[in-house]
TINUKE-20571 format. One record per residue (C-alpha): residue number from 1; x, y, z. Coordinates in nm, 3 decimals, decimal comma. Layout:
N
{site NUM {X Y Z}}
...
//
This chain:
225
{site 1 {7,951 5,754 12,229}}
{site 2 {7,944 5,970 11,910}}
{site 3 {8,040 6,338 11,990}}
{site 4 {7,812 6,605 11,863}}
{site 5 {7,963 6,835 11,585}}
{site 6 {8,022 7,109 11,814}}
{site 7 {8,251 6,927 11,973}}
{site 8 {8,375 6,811 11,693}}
{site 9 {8,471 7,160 11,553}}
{site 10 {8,622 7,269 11,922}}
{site 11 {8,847 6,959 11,887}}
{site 12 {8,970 7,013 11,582}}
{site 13 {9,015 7,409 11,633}}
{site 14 {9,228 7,280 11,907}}
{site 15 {9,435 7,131 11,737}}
{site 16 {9,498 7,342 11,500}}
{site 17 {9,502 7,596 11,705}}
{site 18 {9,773 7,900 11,594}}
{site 19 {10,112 7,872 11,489}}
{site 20 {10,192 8,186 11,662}}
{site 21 {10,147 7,966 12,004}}
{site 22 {10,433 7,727 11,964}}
{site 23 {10,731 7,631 11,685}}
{site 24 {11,058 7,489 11,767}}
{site 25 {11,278 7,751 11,927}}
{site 26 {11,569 7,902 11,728}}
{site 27 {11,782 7,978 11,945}}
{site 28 {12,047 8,290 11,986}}
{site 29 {12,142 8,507 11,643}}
{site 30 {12,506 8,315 11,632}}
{site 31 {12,388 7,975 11,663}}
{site 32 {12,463 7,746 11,258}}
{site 33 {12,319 7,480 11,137}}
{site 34 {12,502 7,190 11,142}}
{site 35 {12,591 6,942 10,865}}
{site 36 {12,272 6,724 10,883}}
{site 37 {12,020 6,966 10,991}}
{site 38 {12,130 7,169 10,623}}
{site 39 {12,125 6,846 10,493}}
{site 40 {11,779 6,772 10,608}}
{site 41 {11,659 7,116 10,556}}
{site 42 {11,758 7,067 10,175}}
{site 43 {11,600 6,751 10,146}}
{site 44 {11,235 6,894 10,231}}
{site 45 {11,315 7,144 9,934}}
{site 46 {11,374 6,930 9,682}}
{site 47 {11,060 6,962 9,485}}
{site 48 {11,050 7,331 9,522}}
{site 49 {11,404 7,364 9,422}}
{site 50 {11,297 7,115 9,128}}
{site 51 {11,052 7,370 9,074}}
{site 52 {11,216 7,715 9,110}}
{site 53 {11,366 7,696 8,766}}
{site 54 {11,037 7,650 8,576}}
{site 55 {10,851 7,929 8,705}}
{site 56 {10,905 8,299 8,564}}
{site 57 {10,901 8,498 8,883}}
{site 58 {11,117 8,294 9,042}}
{site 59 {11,384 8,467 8,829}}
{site 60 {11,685 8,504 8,896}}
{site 61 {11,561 8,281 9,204}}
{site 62 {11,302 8,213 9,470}}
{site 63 {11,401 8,073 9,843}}
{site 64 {11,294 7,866 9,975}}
{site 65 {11,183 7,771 10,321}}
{site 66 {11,464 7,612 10,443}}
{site 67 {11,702 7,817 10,262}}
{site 68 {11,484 8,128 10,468}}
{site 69 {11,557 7,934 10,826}}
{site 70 {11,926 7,911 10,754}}
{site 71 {11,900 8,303 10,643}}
{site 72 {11,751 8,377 10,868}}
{site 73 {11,936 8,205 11,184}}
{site 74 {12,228 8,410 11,032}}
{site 75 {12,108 8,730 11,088}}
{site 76 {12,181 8,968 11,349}}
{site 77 {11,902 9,064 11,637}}
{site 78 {11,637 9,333 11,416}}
{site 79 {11,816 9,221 11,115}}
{site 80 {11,601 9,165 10,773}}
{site 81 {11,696 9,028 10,431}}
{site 82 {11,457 9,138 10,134}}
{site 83 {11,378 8,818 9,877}}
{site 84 {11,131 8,628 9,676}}
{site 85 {11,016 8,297 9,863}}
{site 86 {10,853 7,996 9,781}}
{site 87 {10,673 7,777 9,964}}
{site 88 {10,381 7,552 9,967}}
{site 89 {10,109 7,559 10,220}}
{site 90 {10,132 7,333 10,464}}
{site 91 {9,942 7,451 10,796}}
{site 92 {9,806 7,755 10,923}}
{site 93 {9,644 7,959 11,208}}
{site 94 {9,510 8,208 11,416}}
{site 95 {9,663 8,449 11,670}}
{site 96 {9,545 8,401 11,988}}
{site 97 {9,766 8,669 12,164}}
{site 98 {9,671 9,011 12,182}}
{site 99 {10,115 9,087 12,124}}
{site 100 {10,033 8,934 11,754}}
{site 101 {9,693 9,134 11,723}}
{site 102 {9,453 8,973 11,438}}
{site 103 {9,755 8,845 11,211}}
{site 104 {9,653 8,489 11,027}}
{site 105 {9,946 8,281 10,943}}
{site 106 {10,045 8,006 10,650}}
{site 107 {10,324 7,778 10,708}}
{site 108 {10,536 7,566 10,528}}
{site 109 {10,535 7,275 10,701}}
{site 110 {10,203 7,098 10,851}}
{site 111 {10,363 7,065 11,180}}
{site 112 {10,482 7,376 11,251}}
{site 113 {10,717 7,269 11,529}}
{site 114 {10,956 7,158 11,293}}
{site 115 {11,326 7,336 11,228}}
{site 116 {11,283 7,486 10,827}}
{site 117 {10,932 7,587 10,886}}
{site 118 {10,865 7,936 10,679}}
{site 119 {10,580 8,148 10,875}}
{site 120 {10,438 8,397 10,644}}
{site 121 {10,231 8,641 10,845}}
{site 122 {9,899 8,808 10,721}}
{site 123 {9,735 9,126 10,813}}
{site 124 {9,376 9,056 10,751}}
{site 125 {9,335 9,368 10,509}}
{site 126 {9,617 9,181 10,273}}
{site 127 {9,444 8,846 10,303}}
{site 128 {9,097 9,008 10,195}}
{site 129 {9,231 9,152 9,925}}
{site 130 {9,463 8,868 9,813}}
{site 131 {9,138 8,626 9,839}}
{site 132 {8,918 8,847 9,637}}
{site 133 {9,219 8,935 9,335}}
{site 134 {9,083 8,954 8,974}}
{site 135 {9,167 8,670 8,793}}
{site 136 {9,117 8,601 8,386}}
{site 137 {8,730 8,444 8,352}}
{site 138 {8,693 8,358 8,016}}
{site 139 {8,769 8,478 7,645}}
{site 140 {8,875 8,790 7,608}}
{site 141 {8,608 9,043 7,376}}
{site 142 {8,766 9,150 7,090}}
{site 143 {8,615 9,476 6,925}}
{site 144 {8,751 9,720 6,693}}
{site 145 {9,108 9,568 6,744}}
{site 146 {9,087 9,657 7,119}}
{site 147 {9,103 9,384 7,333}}
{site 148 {8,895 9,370 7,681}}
{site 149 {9,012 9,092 7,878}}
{site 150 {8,720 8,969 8,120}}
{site 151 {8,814 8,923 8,461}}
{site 152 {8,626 8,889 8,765}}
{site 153 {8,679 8,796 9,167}}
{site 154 {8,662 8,560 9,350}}
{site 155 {8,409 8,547 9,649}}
{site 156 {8,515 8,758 9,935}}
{site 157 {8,528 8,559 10,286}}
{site 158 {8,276 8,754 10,523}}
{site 159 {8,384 8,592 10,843}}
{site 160 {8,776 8,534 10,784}}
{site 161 {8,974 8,319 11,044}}
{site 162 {9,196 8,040 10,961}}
{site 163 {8,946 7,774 10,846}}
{site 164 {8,801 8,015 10,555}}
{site 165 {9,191 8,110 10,501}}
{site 166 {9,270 7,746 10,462}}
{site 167 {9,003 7,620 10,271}}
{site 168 {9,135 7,868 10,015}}
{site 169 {9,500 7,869 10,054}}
{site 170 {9,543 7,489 10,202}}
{site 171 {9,792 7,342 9,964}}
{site 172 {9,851 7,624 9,726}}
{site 173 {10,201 7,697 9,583}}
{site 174 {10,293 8,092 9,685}}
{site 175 {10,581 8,327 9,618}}
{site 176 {10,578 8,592 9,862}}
{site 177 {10,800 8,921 9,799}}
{site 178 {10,913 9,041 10,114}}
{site 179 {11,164 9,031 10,427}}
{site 180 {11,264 8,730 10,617}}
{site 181 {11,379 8,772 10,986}}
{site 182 {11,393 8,608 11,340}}
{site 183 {11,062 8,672 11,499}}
{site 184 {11,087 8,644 11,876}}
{site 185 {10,727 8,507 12,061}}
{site 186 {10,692 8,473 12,471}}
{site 187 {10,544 8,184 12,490}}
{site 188 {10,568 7,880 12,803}}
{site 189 {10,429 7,643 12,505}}
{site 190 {10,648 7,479 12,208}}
{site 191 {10,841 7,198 12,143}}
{site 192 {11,164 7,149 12,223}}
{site 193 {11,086 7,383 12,519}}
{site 194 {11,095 7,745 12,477}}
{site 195 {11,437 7,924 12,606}}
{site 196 {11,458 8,193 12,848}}
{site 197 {11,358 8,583 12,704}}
{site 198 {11,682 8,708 12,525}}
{site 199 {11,612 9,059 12,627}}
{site 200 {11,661 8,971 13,001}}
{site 201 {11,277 8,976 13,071}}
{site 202 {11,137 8,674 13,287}}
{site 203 {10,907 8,506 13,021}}
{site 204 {11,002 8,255 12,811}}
{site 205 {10,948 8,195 12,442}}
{site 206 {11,123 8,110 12,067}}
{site 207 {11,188 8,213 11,769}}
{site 208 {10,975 8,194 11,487}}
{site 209 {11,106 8,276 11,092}}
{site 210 {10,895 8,541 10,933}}
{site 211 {10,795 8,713 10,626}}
{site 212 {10,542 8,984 10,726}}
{site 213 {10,251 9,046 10,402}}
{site 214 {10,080 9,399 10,433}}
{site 215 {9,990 9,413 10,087}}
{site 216 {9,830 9,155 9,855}}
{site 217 {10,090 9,238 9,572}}
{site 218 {10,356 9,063 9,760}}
{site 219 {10,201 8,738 9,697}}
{site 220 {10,195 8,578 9,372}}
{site 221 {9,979 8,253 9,333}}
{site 222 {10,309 7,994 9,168}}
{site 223 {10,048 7,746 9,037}}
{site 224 {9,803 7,964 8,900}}
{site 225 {9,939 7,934 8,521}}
//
């Protein structure tokens, strides 16, 4: 029997549903990396490390995602590190939890319950803003000697949730200015299965690695040259 399209949509929200709802758990601040999961982590890189050294902002150097889990992993509890990553977009969602609020998320990977994933986590202000940024449209006027560069925007999303977000940012090379960190979610869902709370509390959850975006400056569109 053919299912109707409203079905359709509810089956594929559901599987997409958000990112914030399950990722592979990292487990306590002290825990490495061992030999092969670096060695796999580098190996998803490679064509952003092939990258890296083309692109001007990525100077002196961009990280990137899996570089950001093994920073990350190595920081303590609270910890930060400021840097310039670069990833490509993968995946996405939604929160669905009222402890993440209306954040939208872009991953790295497309399944986001895999070690090396970079999360980089929206407020919806920042997301508006970075949809709508001016961009060069056409010749520039030339008057007088002054030049006026045109420059116009792009369509602003009036109902933004993560199927607008990806339709615009699905597959799209970023480099996003900000802090990297160990972001802890109670959750009983993810894969491998979520560890007990850290803090001592009775819920379960994981670790998911972060770069918060409040402001559409921190993101720079990599293949927008």
């Amino acid at each position: 029997m053919t299912q109707s399209p409203a079905v359709l949509r509810a089956a594929a929200a559901a599987a997409l549903v958000t990112l914030a709802l399950a990722a592979p758990p990292l487990r306590a601040a002290g825990d490495a990396l061992g030999p092969a999961q670096l060695a796999g982590l580098a190996e998803a890189d490679a064509s952003l490390k092939a990258a890296r050294a083309d692109l001007p902002d990525c100077e002196p150097g961009c990280i990137t995602p899996g570089e950001a889990t093994a920073m990350a992993l190595a920081l303590g509890e609270g910890e930060a590190r400021a840097g310039r990553f670069l990833l490509d977009v993968r995946g996405g969602g939604q929160s669905l939890q009222g402890q993440l609020g209306t954040m939208l998320f872009v991953n790295s990977r497309r399944d986001y319950a895999t070690l090396g994933t970079l999360t980089i986590a929206f407020e919806p202000e920042a997301l508006h803003a970075l949809l709508r940024r001016a961009r060069g449209c056409g010749a520039a006027d030339v008057v007088d000697g002054q030049i006026t560069v045109k420059a116009c925007y792009g369509e602003g999303v009036p109902d933004l949730n993560m199927f607008t977000m990806m339709q615009r940012l699905g597959g799209r090379r970023l480099i996003v200015e900000g802090e990297v960190r160990r972001n802890w979610i109670d959750s009983p869902l993810g894969s491998p299965r979520p560890i007990a709370n850290f803090y001592g509390e009775h819920e379960v959850g994981y670790y998911q690695v972060w770069v918060h975006v409040t402001e559409a400056a921190q993101v720079t569109f990599a293949d927008e040259r």
